[in-house]
C-alpha positions as a Markdown table, in Angstrom:
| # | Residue | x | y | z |
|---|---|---|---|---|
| 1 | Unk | 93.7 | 132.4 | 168.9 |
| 2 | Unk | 92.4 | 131.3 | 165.6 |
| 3 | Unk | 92.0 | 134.2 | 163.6 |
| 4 | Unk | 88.9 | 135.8 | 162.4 |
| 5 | Unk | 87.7 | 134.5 | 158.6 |
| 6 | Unk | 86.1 | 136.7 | 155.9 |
| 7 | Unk | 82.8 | 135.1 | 154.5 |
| 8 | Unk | 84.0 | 135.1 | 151.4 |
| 9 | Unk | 87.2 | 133.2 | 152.8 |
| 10 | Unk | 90.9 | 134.2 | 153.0 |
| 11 | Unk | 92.8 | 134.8 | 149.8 |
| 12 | Unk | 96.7 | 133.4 | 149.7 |
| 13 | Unk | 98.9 | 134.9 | 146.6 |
| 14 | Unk | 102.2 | 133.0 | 146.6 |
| 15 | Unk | 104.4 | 135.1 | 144.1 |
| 16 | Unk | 105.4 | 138.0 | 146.4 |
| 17 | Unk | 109.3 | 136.6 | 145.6 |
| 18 | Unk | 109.1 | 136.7 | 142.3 |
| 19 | Unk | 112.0 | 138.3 | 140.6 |
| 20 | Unk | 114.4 | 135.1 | 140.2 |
| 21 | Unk | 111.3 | 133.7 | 137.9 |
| 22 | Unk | 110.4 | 137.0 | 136.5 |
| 23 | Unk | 114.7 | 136.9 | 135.0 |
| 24 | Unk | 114.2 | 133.8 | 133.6 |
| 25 | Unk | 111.1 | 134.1 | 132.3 |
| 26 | Unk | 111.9 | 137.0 | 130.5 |
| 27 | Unk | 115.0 | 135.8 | 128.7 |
| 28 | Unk | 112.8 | 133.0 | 128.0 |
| 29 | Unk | 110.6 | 135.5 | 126.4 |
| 30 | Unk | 112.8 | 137.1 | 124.7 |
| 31 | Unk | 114.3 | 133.5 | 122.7 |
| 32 | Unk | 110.7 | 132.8 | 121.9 |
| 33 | Unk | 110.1 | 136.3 | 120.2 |
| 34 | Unk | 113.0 | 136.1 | 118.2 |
| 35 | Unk | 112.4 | 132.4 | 117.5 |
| 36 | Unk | 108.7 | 132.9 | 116.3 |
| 37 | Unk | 109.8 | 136.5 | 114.2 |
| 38 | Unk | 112.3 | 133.5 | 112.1 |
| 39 | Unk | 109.6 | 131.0 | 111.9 |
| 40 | Unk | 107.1 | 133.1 | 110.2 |
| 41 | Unk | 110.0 | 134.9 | 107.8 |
| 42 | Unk | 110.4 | 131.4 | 106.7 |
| 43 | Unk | 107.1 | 130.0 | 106.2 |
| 44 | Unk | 106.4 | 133.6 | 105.0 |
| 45 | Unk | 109.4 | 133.2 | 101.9 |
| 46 | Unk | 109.0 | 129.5 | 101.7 |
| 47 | Unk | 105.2 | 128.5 | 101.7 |
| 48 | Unk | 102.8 | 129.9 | 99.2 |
| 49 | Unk | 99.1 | 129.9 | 99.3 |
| 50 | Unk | 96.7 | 128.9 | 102.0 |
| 51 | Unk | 99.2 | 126.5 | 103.2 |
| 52 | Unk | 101.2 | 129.2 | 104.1 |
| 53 | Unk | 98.4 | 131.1 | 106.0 |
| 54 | Unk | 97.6 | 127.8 | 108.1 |
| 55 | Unk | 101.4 | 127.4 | 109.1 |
| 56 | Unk | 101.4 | 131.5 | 110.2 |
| 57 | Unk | 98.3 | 130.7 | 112.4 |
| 58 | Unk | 99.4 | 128.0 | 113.9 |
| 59 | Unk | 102.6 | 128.9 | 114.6 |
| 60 | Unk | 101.6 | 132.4 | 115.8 |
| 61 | Unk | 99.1 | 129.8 | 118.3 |
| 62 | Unk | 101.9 | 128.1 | 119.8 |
| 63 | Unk | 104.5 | 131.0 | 120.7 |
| 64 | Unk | 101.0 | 132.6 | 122.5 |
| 65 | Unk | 100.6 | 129.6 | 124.3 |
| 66 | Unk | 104.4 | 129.6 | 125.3 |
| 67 | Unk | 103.8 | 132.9 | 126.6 |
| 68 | Unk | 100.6 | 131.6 | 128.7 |
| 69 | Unk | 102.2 | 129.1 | 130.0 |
| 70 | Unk | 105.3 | 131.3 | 131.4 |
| 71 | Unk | 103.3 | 134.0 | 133.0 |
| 72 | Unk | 99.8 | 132.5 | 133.9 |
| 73 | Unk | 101.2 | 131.7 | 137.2 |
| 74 | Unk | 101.7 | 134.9 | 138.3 |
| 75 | Unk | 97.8 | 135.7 | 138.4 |
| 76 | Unk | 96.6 | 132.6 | 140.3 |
| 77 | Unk | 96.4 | 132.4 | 144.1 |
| 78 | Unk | 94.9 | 129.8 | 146.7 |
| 79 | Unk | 91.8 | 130.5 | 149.1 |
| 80 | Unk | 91.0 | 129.0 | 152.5 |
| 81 | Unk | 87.5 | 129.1 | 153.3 |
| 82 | Unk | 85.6 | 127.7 | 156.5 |
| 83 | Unk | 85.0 | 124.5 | 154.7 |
| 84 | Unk | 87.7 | 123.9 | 151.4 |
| 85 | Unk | 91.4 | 124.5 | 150.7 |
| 86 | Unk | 91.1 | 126.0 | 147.2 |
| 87 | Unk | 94.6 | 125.0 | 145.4 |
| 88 | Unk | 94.8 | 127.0 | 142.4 |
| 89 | Unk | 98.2 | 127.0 | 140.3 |
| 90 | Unk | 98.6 | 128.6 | 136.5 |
| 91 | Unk | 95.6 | 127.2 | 134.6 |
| 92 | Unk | 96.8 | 123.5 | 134.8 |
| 93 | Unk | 95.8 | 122.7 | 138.5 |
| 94 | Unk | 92.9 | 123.4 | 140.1 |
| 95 | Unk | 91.6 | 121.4 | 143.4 |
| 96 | Unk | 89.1 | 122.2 | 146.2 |
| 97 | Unk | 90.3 | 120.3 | 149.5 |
| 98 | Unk | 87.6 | 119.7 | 152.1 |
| 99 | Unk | 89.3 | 120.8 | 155.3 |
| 100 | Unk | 88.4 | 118.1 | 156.9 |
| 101 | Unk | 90.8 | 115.7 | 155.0 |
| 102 | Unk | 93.6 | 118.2 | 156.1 |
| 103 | Unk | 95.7 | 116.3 | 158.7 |
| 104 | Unk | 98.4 | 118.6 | 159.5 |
| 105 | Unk | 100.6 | 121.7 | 157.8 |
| 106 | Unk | 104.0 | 121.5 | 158.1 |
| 107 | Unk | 106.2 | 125.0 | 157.6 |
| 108 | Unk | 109.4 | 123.7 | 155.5 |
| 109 | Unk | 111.3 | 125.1 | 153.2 |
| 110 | Unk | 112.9 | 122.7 | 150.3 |
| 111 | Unk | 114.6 | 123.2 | 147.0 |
| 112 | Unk | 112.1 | 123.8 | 144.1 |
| 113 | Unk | 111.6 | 121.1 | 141.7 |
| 114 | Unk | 113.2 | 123.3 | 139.1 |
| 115 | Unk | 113.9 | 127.2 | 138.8 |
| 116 | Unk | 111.3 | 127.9 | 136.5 |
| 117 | Unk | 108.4 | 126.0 | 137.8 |
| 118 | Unk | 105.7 | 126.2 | 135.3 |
| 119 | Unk | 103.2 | 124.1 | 136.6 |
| 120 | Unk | 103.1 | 121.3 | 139.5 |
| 121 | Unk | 105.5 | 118.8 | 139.7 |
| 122 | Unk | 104.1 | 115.3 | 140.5 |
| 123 | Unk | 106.2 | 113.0 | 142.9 |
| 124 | Unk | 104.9 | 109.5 | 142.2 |
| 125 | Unk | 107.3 | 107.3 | 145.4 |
| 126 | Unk | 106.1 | 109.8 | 147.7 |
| 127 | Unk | 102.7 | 110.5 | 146.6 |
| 128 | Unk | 103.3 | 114.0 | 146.4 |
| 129 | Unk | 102.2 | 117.1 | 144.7 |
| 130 | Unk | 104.9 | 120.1 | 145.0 |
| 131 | Unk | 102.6 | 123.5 | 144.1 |
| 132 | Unk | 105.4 | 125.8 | 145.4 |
| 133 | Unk | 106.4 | 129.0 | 143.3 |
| 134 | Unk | 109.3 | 129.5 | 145.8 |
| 135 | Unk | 111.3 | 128.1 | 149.0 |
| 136 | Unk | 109.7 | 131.2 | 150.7 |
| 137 | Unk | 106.6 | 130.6 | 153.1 |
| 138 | Unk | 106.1 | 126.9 | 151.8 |
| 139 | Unk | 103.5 | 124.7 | 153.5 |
| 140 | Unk | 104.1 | 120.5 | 153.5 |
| 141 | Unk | 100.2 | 119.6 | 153.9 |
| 142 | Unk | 99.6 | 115.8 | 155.1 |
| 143 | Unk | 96.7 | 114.2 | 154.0 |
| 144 | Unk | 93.9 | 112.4 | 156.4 |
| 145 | Unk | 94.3 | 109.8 | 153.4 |
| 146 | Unk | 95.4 | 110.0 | 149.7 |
| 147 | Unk | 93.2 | 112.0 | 147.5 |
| 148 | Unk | 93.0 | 111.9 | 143.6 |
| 149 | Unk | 93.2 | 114.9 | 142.2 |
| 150 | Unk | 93.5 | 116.2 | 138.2 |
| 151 | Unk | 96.5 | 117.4 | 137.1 |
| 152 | Unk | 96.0 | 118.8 | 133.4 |
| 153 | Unk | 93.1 | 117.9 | 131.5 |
| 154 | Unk | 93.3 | 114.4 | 131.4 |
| 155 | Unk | 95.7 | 113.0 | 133.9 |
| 156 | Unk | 94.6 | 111.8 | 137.3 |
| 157 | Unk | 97.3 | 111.7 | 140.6 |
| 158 | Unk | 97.1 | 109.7 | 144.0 |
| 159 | Unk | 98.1 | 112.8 | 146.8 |
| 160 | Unk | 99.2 | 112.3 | 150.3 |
| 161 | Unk | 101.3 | 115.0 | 150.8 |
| 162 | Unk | 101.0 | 118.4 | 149.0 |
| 163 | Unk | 103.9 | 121.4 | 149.0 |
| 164 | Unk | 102.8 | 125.0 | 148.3 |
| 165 | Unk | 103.7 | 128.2 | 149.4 |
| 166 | Unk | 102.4 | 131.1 | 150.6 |
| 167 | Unk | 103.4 | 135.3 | 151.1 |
| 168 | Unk | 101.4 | 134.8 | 154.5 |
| 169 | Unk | 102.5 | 131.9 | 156.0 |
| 170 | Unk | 101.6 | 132.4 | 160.0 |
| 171 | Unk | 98.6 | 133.0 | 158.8 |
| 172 | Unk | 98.0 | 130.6 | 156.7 |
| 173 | Unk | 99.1 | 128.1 | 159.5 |
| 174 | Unk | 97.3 | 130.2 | 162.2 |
| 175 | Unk | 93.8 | 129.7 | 159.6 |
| 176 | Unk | 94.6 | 126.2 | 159.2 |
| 177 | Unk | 94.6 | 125.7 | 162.8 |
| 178 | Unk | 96.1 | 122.2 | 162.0 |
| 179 | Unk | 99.5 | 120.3 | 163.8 |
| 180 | Unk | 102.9 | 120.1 | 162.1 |
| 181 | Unk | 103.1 | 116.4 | 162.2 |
| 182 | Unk | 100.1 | 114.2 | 161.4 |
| 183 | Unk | 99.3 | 111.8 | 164.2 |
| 184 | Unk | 98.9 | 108.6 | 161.8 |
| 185 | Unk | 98.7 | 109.2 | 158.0 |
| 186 | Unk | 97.3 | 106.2 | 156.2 |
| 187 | Unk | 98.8 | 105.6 | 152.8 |
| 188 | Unk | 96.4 | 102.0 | 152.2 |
| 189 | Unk | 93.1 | 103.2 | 152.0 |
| 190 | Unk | 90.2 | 101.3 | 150.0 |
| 191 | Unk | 89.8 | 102.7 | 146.0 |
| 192 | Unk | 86.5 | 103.0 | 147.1 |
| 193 | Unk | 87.8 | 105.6 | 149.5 |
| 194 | Unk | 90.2 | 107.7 | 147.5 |
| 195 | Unk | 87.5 | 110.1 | 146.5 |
| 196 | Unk | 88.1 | 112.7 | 143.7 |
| 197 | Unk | 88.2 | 116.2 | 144.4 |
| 198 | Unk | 86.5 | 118.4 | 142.1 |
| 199 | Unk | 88.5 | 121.0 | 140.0 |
């Protein structure tokens, strides 16, 4: 039996397992404290005048934006409604999935891209978009028929196949309501067919 659905739809956080990440990031975090405190000592001794103020900013800008990027993906998390798949990882990927372009969801669990995984890894020779945080609870989704979807701001991706995780995976397959294997995915479809999904 097919679960019951919330109006609002089903929220899906994916970061339960998060403590090999968290050790990482934090030594990460550490190195880019100490790296930005020596930066600004020497643009503080070395430049003089406004120059010197522009270099502080900027500088101070980019070790922020380090930080972002480490720990915005611990505050994201995907939603199944009764129509979409909303993929949502750190701020750089965003995607609403109609469900009807969901051909099946397969539970696997595979070797992460790398152990600090930022943001999604693109897989060009399979046409595939790995989304998982961690090898726990992860989800191979087959596509009807490739999709383009944004990666970033300015970079556009052909997806057949897309790899996430989530903390409730029985019921995310259970929601899905979906088979492992696809019956026939089609990886030649028309341009005119390979539709872009909103972000």
């Amino acid at each position: 039996k097919v679960p019951e659905m919330k109006e609002s739809g089903e929220i899906f956080s994916y970061t339960a397992k998060r403590s090999d990440y968290l050790s990482i990031v934090i030594a990460f975090v550490i190195l880019v404290i100490l790296e930005a405190i020596g930066v600004d000592l020497l643009i503080a001794l070395l430049v003089h005048g406004w120059l010197k103020y522009l270099l502080l900013f900027l500088a101070i800008g980019v070790h922020i934006w380090v930080l972002v990027l480490f720990w915005a993906p611990l505050f994201t998390k995907h939603r199944l409604s009764g129509t979409h798949l909303h993929l949502r990882y750190s701020y750089q990927f965003r995607a609403d999935l109609p469900r009807s372009v969901l051909a099946a969801a397969e539970p696997v669990k595979e070797k992460l891209d790398s152990p600090m995984v930022v943001k999604p890894i693109y897989h060009k020779d399979r046409e595939r978009l790995n989304l998982p945080f961690s090898t726990e609870g992860q989800v191979l989704l087959y596509l009807a028929h490739p999709v383009k979807l944004r990666l970033g701001l300015l970079k556009r991706v052909e997806v057949g196949q897309v790899l996430v995780n989530v903390d409730r995976r029985d019921l995310f397959l259970k929601m899905l309501a979906l088979p492992a294997k696809p019956g026939a995915v089609t990886g030649n479809m028309p341009d005119e067919n390979r539709d872009l999904i909103p972000g």
